[in-house]
Residue frames relative to the residue before (quaternion, step in Angstrom):
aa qw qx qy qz dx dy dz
X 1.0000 0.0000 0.0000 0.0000 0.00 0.00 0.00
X 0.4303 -0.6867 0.5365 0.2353 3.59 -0.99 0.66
X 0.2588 -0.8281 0.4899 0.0854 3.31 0.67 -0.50
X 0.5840 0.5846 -0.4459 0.3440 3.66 1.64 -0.14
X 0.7554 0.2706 -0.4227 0.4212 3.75 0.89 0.39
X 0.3821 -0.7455 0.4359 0.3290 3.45 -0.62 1.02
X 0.0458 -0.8308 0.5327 0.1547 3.39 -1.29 0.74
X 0.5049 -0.5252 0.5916 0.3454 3.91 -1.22 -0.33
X 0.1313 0.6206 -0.7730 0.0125 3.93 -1.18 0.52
X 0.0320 0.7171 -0.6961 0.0132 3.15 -1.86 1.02
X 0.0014 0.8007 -0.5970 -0.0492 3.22 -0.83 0.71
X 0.3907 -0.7303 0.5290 0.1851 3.56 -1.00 1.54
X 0.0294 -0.8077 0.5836 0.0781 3.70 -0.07 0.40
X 0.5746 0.5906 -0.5483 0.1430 3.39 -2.28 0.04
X 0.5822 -0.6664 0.1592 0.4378 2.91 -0.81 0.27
X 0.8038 -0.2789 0.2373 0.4688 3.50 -1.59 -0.12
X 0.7447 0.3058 -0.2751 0.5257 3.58 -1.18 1.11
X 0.5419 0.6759 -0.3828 0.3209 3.69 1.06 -0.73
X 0.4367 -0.7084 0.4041 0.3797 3.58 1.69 -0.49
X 0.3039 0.8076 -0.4785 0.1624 3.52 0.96 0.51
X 0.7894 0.3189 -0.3338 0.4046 3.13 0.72 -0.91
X 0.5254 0.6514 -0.4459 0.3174 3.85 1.28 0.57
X 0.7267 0.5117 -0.1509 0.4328 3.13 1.45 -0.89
X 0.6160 0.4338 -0.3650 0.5468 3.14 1.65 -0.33
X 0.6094 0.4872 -0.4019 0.4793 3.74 0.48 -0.12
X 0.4567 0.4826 -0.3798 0.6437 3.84 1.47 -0.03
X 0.6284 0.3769 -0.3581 0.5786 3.72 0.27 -0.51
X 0.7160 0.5371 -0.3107 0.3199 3.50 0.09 -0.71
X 0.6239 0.5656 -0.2066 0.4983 3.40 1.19 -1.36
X 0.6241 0.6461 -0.0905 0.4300 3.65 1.10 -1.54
X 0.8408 0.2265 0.0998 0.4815 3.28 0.88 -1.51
X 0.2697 -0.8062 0.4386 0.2915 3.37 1.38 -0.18
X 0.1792 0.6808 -0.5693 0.4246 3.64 1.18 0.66
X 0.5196 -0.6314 0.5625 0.1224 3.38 -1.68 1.28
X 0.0238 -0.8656 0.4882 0.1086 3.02 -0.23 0.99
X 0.0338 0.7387 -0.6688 -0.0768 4.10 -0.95 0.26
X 0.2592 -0.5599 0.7632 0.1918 3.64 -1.79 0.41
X 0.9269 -0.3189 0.1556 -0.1221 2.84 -1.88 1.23
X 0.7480 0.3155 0.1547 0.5631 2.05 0.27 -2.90
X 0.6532 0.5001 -0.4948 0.2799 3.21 1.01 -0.04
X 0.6044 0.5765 -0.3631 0.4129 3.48 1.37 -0.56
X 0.4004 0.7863 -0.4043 0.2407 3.94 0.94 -0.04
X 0.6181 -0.6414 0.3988 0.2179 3.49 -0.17 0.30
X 0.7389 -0.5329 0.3450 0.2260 3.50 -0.34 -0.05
X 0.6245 0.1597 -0.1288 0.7536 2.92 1.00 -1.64
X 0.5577 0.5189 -0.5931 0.2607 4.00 0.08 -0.42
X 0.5707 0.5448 -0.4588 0.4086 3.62 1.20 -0.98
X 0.4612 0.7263 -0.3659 0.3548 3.65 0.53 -1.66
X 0.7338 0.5986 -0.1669 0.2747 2.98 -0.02 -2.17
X 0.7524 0.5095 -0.0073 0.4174 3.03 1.00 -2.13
X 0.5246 0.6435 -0.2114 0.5158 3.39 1.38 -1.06
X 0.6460 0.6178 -0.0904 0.4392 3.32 0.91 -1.51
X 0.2533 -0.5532 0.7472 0.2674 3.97 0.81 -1.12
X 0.6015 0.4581 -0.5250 0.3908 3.49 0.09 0.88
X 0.3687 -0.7901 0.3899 0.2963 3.74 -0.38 1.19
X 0.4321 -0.6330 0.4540 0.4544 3.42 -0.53 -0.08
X 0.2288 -0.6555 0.5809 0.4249 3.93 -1.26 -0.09
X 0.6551 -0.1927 0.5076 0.5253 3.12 -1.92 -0.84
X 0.5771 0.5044 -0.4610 0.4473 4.15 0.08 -0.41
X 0.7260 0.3213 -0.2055 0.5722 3.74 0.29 -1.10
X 0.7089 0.3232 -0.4211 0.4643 4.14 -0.09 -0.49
X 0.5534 0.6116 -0.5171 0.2287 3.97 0.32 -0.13
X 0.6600 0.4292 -0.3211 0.5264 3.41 0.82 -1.18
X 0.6170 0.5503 -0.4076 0.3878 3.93 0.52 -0.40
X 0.5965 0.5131 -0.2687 0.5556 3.38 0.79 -1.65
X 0.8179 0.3750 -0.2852 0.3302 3.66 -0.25 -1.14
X 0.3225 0.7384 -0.2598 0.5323 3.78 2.43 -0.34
X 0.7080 0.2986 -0.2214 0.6005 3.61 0.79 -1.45
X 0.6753 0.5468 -0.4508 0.2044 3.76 0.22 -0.79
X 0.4465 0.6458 -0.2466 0.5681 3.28 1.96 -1.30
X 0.6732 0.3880 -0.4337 0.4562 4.03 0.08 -1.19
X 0.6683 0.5910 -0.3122 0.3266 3.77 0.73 -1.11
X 0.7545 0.4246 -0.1660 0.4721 3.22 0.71 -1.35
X 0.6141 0.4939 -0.3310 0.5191 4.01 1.32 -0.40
X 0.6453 0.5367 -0.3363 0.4272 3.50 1.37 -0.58
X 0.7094 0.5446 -0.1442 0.4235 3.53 1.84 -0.98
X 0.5111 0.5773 -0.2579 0.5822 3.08 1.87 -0.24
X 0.6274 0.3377 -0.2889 0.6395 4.14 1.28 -0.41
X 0.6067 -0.5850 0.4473 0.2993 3.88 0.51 0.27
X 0.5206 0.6023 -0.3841 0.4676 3.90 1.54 0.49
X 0.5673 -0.6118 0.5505 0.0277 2.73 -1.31 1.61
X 0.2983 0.7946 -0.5192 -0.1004 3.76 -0.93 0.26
X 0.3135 -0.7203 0.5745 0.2299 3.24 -1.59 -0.16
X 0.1355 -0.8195 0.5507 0.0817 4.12 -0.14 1.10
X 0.1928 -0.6729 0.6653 0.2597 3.57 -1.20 0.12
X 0.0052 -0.7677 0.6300 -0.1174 3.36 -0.53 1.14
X 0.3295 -0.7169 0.5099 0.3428 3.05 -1.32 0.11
X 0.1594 -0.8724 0.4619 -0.0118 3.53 1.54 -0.07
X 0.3321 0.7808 -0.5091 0.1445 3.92 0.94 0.43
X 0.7821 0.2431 -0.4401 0.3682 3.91 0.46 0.17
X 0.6274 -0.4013 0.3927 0.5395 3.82 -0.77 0.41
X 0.7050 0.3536 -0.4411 0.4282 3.86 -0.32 -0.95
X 0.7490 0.4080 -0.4430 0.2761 3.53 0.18 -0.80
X 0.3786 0.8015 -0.3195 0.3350 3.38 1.75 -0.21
X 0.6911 0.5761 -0.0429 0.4343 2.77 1.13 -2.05
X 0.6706 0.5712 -0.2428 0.4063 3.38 1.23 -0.93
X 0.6056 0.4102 -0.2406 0.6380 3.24 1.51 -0.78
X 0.6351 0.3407 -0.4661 0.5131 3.67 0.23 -0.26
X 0.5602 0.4148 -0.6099 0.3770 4.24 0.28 0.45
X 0.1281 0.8043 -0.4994 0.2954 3.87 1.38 0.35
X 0.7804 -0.0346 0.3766 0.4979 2.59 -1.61 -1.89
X 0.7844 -0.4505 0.3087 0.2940 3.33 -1.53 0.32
X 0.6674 -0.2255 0.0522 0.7078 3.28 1.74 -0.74
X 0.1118 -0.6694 0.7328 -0.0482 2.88 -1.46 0.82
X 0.2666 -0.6854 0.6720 0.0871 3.81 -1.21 1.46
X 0.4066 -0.5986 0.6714 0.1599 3.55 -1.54 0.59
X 0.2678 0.6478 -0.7074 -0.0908 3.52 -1.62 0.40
X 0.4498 -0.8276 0.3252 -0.0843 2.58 -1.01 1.99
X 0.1105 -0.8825 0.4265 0.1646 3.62 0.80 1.06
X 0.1564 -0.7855 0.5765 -0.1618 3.48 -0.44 1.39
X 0.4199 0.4949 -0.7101 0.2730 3.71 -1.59 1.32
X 0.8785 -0.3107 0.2932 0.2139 2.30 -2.22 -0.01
X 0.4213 -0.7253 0.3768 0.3930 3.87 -0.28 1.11
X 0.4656 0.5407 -0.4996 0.4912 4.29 0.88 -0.79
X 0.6671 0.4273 -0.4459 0.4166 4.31 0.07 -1.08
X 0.5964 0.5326 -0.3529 0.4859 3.97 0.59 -1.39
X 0.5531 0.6060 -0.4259 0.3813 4.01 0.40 -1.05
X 0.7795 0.4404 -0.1830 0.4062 2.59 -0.03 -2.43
X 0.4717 0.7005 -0.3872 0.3699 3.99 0.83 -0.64
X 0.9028 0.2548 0.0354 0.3447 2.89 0.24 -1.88
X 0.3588 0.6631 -0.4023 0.5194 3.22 1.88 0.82
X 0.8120 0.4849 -0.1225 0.3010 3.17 1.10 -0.73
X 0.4524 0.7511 -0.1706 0.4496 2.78 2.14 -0.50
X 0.0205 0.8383 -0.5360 -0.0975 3.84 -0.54 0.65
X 0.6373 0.5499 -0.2186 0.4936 3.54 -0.75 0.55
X 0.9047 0.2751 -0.1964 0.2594 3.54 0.64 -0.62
X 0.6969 -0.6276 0.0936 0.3342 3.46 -0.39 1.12
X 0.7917 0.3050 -0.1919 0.4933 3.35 1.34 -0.84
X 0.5923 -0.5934 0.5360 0.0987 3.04 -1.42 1.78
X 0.9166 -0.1906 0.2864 0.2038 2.70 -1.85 1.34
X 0.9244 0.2953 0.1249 0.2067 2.49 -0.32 -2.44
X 0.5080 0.6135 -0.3744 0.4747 3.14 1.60 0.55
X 0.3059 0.8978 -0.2532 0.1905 3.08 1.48 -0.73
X 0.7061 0.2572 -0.1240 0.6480 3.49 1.12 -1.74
X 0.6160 0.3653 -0.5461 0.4345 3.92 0.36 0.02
X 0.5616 0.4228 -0.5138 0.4918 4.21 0.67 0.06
X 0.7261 0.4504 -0.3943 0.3385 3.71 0.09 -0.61
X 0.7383 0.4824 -0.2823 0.3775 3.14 1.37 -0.51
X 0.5353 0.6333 -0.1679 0.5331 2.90 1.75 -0.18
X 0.7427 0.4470 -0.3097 0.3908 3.40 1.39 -0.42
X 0.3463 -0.7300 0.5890 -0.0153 3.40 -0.98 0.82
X 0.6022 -0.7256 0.3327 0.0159 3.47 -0.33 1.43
X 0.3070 -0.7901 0.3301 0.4155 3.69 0.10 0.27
X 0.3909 -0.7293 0.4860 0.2814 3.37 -0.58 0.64
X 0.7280 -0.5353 0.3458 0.2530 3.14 -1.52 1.16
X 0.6968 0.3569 -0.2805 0.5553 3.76 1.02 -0.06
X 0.3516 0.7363 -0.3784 0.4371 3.85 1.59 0.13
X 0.1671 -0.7402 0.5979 0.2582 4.04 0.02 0.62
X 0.4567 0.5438 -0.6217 0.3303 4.00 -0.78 1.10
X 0.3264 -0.5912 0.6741 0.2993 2.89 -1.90 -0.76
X 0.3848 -0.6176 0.6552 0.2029 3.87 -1.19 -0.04
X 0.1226 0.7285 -0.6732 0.0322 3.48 -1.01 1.27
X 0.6923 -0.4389 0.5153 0.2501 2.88 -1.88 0.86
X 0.2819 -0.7382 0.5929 0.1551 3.87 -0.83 1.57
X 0.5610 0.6857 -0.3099 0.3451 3.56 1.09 0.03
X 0.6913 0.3408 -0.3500 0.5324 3.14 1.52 -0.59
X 0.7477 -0.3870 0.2352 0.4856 3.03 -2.38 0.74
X 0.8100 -0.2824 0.4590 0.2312 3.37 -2.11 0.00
X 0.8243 0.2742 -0.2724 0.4138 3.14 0.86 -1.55
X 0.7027 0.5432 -0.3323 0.3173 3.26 1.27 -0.29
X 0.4919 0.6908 -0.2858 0.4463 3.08 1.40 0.21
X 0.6692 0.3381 -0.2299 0.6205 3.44 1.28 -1.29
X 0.5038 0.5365 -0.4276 0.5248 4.07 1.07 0.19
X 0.7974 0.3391 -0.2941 0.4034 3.34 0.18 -1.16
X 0.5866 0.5461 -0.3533 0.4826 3.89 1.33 -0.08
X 0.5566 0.4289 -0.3085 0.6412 3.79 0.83 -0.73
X 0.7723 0.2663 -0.4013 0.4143 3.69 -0.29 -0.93
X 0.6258 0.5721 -0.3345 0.4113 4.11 0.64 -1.15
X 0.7506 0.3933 -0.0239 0.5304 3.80 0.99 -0.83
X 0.3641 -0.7262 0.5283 0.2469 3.67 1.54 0.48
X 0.3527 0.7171 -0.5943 0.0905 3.36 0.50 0.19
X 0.4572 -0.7120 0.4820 0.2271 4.06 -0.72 0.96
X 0.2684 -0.7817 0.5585 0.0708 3.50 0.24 2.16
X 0.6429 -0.6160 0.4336 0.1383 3.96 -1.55 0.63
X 0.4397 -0.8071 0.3573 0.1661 3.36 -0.03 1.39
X 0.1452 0.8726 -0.4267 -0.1880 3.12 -0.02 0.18
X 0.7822 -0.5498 0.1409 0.2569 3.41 -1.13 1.72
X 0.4517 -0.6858 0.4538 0.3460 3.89 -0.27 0.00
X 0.2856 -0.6182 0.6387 0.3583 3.35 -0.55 0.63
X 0.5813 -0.6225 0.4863 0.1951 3.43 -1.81 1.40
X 0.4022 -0.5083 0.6309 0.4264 4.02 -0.43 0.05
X 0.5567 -0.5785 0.5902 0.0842 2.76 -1.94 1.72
X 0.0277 -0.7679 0.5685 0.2937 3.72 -0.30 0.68
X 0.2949 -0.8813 0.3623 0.0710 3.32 -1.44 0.90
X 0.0149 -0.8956 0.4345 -0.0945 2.80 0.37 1.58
């Protein structure tokens, strides 16, 4: 990496339903940060897999995880900023994405697993079942206290969430141009 243009990496993490991949596209819109989701980088069979009620392991998320680190670090080499929704739920896989860009901050969307449910009942369209739900929670792993992020409540509104990430993370929000005086003639 050259490192001669300075960039920003965020990644919204937790598990499925946590709303990651709403708030980070709210960051994205705000901040003109690149935004991508995840799930899109999954494999085939990982989708399959998922589709199925079959959890993924650590065998099947490496080549994906290490997929997003590559998107991160190719995006930081052109001088682009981004923001991913990941679920990113054990520290190593954390780590794997922080061999990326130079840094990269977590915000960790965090409640109560019955609020995530009720979520993902409602959802149409998206590959992962319900029922994976408790093998991600069990699977997640808090940031750790040396982890550059922050942890928001999934309970609060949207906007305050994609506010309280841009404003908590200095993140450099999009000017937006002056409208030119009407000449009146």
């Amino acid at each position: 990496m050259t490192g001669d243009l300075p960039t920003r990496h965020v990644v919204v993490m937790g598990v499925s339903g946590a709303g990651k991949t709403t708030v980070a596209r709210g960051v994205a819109g705000l901040t003109g940060l690149t935004f991508a989701e995840a799930d899109e980088f999954h494999s085939e069979a990982n989708v399959d897999r998922m589709r199925a009620g079959v959890p993924l392991d650590d065998a099947a998320r490496w080549p994906w995880l290490r997929a997003l680190a590559d998107w991160m670090t190719s995006r930081h080499r052109e001088g682009v900023s981004t923001v991913l929704a990941c679920s990113a739920l054990k520290r190593s896989y954390r780590d794997l994405l922080r061999q990326g860009p130079p840094r990269v901050d977590f915000v960790h969307l965090h409640g109560p697993t019955e609020v995530i449910r009720d979520r993902m009942s409602l959802r149409a369209g998206h590959y992962m079942p319900e029922s994976l739900l408790d093998s991600q929670t069990a699977t997640l792993e808090p940031l750790w206290p040396d982890e550059p992020g922050l942890v928001l409540d999934l309970q609060l509104p949207t906007e305050t969430l994609i506010t309280a990430t841009i404003t908590q993370l200095a993140l450099p929000r999009l000017t937006i141009p002056a409208t030119p005086p009407v000449n009146p003639r």
